[in-house]
Every structure is written in structure tokens, then in C-alpha cells.
C-alpha positions in Angstrom: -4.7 -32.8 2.0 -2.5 -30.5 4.5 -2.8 -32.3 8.0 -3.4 -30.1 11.1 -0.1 -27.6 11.7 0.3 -28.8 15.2 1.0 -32.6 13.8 3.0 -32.3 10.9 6.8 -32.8 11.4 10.2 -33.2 9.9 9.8 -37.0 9.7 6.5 -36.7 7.4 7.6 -34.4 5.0 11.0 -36.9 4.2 8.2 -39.6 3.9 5.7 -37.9 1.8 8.6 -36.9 -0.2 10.4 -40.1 -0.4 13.8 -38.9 1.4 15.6 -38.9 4.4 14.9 -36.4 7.1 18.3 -35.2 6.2 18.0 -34.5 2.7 14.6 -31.9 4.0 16.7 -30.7 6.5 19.1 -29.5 3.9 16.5 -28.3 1.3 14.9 -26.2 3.8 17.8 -25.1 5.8 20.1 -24.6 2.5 23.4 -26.6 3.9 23.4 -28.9 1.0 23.7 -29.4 -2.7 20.6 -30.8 -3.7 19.1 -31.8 -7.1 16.7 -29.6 -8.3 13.9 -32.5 -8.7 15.0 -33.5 -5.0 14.7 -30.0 -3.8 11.1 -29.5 -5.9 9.6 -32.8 -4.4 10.4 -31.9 -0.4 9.5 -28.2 -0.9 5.9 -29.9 -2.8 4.9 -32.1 0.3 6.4 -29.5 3.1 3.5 -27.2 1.5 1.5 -29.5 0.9 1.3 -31.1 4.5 0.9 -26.8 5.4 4.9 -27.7 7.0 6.0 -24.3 5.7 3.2 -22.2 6.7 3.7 -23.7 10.6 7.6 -22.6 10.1 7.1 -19.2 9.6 4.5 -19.0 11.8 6.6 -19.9 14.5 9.5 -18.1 13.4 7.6 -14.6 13.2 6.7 -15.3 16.9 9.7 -16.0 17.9 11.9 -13.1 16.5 9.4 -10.4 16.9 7.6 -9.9 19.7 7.5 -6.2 20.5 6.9 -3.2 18.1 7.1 0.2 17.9 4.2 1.7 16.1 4.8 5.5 15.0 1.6 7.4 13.5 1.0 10.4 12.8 -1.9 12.0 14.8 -4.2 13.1 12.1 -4.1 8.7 10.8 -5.3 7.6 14.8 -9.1 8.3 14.8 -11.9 6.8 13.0 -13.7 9.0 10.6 -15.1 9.3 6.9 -12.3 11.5 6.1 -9.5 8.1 7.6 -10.8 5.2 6.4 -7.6 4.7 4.8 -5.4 4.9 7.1 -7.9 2.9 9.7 -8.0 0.6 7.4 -4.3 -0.5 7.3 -4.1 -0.1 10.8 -6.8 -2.5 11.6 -5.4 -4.9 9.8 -2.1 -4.2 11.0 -3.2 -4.8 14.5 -5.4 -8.2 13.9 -2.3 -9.8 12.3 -0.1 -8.9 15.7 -2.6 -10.2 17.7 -2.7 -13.4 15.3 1.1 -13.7 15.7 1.3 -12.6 19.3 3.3 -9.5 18.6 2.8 -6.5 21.3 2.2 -3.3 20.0 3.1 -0.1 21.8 1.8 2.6 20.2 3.6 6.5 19.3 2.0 9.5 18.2 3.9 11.2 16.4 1.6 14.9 17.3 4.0 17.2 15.3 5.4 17.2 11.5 8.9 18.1 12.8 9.4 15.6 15.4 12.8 13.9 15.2 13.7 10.4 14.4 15.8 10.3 17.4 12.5 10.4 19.5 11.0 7.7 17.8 14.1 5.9 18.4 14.6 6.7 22.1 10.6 5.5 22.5 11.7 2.5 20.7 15.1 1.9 23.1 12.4 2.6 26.1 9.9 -0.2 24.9 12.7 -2.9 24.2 10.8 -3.1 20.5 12.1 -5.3 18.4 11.3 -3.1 15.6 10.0 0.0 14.6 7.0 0.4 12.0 6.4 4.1 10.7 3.3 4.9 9.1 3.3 8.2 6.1 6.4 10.0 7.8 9.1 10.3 4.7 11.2 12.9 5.9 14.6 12.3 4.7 16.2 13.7 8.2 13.9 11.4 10.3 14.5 8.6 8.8 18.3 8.7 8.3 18.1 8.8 12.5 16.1 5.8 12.7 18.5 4.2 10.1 21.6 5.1 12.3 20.0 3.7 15.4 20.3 0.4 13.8 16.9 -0.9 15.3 14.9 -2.5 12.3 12.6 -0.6 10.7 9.9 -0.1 7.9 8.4 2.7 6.5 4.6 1.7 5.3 2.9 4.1 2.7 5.7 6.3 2.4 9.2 6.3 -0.1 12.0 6.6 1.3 14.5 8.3 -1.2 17.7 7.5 0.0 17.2 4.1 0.7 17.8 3.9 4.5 15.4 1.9 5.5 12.9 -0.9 4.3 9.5 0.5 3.3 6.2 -1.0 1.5 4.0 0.9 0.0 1.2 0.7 -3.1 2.1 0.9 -6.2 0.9 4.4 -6.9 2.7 5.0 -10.2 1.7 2.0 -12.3 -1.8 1.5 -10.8 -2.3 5.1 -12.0 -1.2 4.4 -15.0 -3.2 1.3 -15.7 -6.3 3.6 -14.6 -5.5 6.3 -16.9 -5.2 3.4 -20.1 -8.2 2.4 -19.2 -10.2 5.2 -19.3 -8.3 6.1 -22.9 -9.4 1.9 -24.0 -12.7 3.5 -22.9 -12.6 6.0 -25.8 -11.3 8.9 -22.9 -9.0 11.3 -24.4 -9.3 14.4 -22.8 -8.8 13.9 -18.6 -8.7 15.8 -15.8 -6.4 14.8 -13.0 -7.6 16.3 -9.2 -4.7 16.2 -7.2 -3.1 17.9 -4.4 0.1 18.9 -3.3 0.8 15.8 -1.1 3.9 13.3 -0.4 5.8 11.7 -3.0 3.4 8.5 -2.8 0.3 11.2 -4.5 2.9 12.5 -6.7 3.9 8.9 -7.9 -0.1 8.9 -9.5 0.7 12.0 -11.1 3.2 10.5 -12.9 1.7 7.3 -13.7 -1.6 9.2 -15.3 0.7 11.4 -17.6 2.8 8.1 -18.4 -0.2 7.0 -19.7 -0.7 9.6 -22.2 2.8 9.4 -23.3 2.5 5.7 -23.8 -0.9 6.0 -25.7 0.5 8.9 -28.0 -1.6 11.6 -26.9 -0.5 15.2 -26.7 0.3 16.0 -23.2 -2.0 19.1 -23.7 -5.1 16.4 -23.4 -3.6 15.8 -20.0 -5.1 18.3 -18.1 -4.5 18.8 -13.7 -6.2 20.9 -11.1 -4.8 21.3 -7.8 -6.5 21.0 -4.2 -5.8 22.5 -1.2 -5.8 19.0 0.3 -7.6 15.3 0.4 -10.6 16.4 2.1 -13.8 15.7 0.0 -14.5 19.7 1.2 -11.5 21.0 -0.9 -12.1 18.7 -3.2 -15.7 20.4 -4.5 -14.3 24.0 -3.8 -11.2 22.8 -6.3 -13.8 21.4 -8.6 -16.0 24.2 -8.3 -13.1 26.9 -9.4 -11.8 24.9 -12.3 -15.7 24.6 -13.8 -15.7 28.5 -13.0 -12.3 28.8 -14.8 -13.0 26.9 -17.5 -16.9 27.8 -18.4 -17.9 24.3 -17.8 -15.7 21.1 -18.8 -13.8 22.3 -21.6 -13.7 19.4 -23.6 -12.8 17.1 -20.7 -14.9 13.7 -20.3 -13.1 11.6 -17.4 -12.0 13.3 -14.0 -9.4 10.8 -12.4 -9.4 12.1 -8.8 -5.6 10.9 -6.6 -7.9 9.6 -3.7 -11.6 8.6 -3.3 -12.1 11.4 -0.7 -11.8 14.0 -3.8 -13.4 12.0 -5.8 -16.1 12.3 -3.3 -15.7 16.6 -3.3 -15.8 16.2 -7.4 -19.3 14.1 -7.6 -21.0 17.0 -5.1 -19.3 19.8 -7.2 -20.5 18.4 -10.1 -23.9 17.6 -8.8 -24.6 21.1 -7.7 -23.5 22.4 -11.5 -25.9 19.9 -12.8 -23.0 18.3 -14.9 -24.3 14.4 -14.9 -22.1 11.2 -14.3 -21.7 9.5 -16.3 -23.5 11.1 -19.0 -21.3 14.2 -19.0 -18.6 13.1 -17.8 -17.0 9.9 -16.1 -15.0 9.9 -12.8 -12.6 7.5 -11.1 -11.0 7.2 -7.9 -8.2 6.3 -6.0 -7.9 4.0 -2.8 -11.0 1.6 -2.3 -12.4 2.9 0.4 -15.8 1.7 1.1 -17.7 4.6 0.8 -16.9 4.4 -2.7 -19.6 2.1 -3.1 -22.5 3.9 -1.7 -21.8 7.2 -3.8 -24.2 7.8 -6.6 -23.4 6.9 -9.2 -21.3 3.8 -7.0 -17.1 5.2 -7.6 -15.1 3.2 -9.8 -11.8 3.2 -7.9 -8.2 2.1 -8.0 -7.9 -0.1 -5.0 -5.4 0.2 -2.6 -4.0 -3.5 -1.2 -4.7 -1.9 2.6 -5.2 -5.2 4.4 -2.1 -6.4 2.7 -0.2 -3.6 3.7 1.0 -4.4 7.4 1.5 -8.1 7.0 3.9 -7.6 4.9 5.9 -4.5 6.4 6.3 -7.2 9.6 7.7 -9.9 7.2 10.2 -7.1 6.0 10.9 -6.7 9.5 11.0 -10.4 10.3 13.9 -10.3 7.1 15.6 -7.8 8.6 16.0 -9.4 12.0 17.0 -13.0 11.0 19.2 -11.4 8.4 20.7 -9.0 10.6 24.1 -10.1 10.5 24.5 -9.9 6.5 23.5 -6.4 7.0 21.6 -6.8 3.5 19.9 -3.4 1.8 17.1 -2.0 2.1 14.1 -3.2 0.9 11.5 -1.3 -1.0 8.3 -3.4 -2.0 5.8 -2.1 -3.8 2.2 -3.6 -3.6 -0.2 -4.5 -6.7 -3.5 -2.5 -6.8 -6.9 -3.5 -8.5 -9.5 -1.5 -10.8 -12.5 -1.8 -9.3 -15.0 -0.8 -12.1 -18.6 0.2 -11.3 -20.7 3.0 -13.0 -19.1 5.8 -12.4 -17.9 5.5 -16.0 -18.9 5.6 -19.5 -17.5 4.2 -22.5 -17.3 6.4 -25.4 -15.4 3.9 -27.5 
């Protein structure tokens, strides 16, 4: 059993492990040759004893203690319409306060700010690092790269590879979706999108993937557009394909790129009178919780949100101790979960 963090030393893991204190030493600190049965059996009882956990711990507080959090305006507030952003942001700001990491906040108010701004707020806040939420422009983020402060993009792609970034990942959860509405007997699906950043398009391409992979003519692969992510444009989108297409057309699964459309698409459909899931099925994309209170309750693609900005500070944590091999950027991409509730029918 792991002892408390604030007792557990050196000198315990060499004895639960059976070696000196300087063969751990140079297992953990990599100065040493050291046999892989050696090396398994210290790494073993430094976990064990919760050793490791206490390291890090103490290392993330120790390198980073001050960053630079850029968002956009639109992700600040709390509303139905933000619950993802909120979301990752909450967390975001629990796991600082669990690490002791001050956050000085940036709105970034206008789609054409410039990365030097960022960078000069960043200089003026003697951050440590710089976190960017959404904001992919090439141009900004190739200034934030030449400033040479550590940085990571969250929820966005960065093309060029400047900078470290973390992000969900959009194209093969899609795809999985997609596959598994087809294993449900689904062959004709409608994709709701929008024109969005390349993290929506990435679910584009993961839900045609899927028909590619499963050998089904692309034609069965069917995509409306909408003027945006807002369960408003959503319906209106819905509403003028149903009015294009004298009713379904054939199609018996909607997979909507975010749960707010997927929210538009349930009232569009109510209002025609089209059922779910009777007449047709319809998934969603993010896990937001109001998925589950929609009737029928959303099945959803969820979206790792909590998981999100822990993990872009341990990229930034990498970046800082690892400063002086100037390594490359980083881009990690985040495992999502089907979350399957009866939104959908089988017709297999």
C-alpha cells in the first residue's frame, strides 16, 4: 500500500526494492546502465510507495508557476451555447489551483489580433508559459513560436508544427461513430456540419473515412452545411435540407459535428413530426451535459474536456525542463468515448 506522499523518500524506495539508494538514483535520474529487471523493480515500489506521483508533483510546481492564458472572448462566459469550452476551462483552472500555478488571464476580443500581443502580455506577466485556447492561425502562432516563450495550443492544429498543441481526436473518434452507426445496420447518413476550424473538419473526414473503410459508395455519405454551432442554425439548416429533399430522402442516422447542432436537428425534426428514433437515429459530438436531458437522451461522442488542460501543462512542463535540447513540437491527440443512449436505433 502507497504510504502518505509527504513520508516516502529515496531511502524507502532502495529498500522496498532491494537496492542501494544509488542504483534508484540512477534509474530515475537515467545516469546509469541498469539491468532491465533492476530498473523494473525500483520503478515497481517508487510507484507503488506513490514516490513518482510526489516527484512530479513537486516538479510541475516548481518549474511553472505563472501562465499566460489567451481565450478567445466568445469561450469566457457561461452559457448553454459554451459548455464546452467552460468546461475545459474549469478544469483547466482547478488543476492550477491544485498545483499552485497563477493564472493571468487574456482576452483575445478580436479574430485578427497578433501573436506578438499575446506575447508582449506574456513578457509583461513574467509567465512561464503561454496556453492558447481555439486560435490556429498560422501567422499568430509562428510569432509566439519565435518569441521562444513555451507554449501550447489546446483544441486547435497547428499545421506547421511550431508549437506543442493537444487537442481531441476528432478524426478517429468520428470515424469510430460513423462505424458504428453502419454495425447498427446505418447505411445512408447525414453529416450536419459547419464551416468551422480544421479540428470540425478533422470529423468530416473521419465520418467519410468510415464509409470508405466499410465499402460503401460515397454517395450514401450525405452533408449539410450550417451557418454555425448554434443549436438555432442548427434547426434552420435542418429545416432547409428536409425542405430540399421532400423529407429524409432515404437517410436514417443524422451524425451532427457538435451536440449543440445536434440539439437544432432534434427541434427541427420535432416540429416536422419526423420521430427519433423511429424515423431516424441521431448522434452527437462533444459530451456536453445537456445531451442527457434531450428527449430522446443524445448519444454523443465524448470529448476528454477535463483531460484537456492537465495535459497541455505537462506539455508545457516538457517543454521547460527540456528546454535546452530544443526538442519538437509536440502534437497529442486525446482518446474520445461513445457514449450510447437512445437516441439511436438499430436496424441491423
Amino acid at each position: 500500500m502507497a504510504r502518505g506522499l509527504g513520508k516516502v523518500g529515496i531511502k524507502d524506495v532502495a529498500g522496498a526494492a532491494d537496492v542501494s539508494v544509488s542504483t534508484v538514483s540512477h534509474v530515475l535520474n537515467g545516469t546509469a546502465p541498469i539491468s532491465a529487471e533492476v530498473r523494473e523493480r525500483v520503478l515497481n515500489a517508487a510507484n507503488a510507495l506513490g514516490y513518482l506521483a510526489q516527484r512530479r508533483t513537486k516538479a510541475a510546481i516548481s518549474v511553472l508557476r505563472t501562465v499566460l492564458l489567451a481565450v478567445p472572448t466568445d469561450a469566457l462566459p457561461l452559457s448553454d451555447n459554451n459548455l464546452y469550452s467552460w468546461s475545459l476551462l474549469s478544469a483547466l483552472t482547478r488543476e492550477c489551483e491544485r498545483r499552485a500555478i497563477r493564472i493571468v488571464p487574456f482576452e483575445v476580443d478580436k479574430p485578427t489580433l497578433s501573436g506578438s500581443v499575446i506575447v508582449e502580455a506574456a513578457q509583461a506577466a513574467e509567465a512561464d508559459g503561454i496556453l492558447l485556447l481555439n486560435d490556429d492561425r498560422s501567422e499568430l502562432l509562428r510569432e509566439i513560436a519565435r518569441s521562444k516563450i513555451p507554449a501550447v495550443l489546446m483544441n486547435g492544429e497547428d499545421h506547421e508544427m511550431q508549437v506543442d498543441s493537444v487537442t481531441p481526436g476528432n478524426r478517429f473518434a468520428a470515424r469510430h461513430a460513423t462505424n458504428w452507426l453502419i454495425g447498427q445496420g446505418h447505411r445512408t447518413i447525414l453529416h450536419m456540419t459547419w464551416e468551422g476550424r480544421s479540428t470540425i473538419r478533422r470529423r468530416l473526414d473521419g465520418f467519410l473515412e468510415a464509409f470508405r473503410v466499410n465499402g460503401i459508395p460515397a454517395s450514401h455519405a450525405r452533408i449539410a452545411l450550417s451557418d454555425g454551432f448554434l443549436p438555432q442554425l442548427g434547426e434552420q439548416a435542418m429545416l432547409a435540407w428536409l425542405d430540399a429533399n421532400s423529407g429524409l430522402d432515404g437517410v436514417t442516422a443524422i451524425f451532427c459535428a457538435a451536440d449543440n447542432l445536434a440539439l437544432g436537428v432534434m427541434e427541427a425534426l420535432t416540429r416536422r413530426g419526423i420521430s427519433m428514433p423511429g424515423d431516424v437515429s441521431v448522434v452527437g459530438f462533444d459530451g456536453v451535459a445537456l445531451g442527457e436531458f434531450t428527449n430522446p437522451p443524445l448519444t454523443t461522442v465524448a470529448v476528454p474536456l477535463h483531460h484537456m488542460g492537465v495535459s497541455a501543462l505537462n506539455l508545457l512542463e516538457m517543454r521547460i525542463v527540456n528546454a535546452m535540447m530544443s526538442p519538437p513540437a509536440h502534437r497529442l491527440e486525446l482518446g474520445c468515448r461513445l457514449i450510447v443512449r437512445k437516441s439511436v436505433r438499430s436496424l441491423a
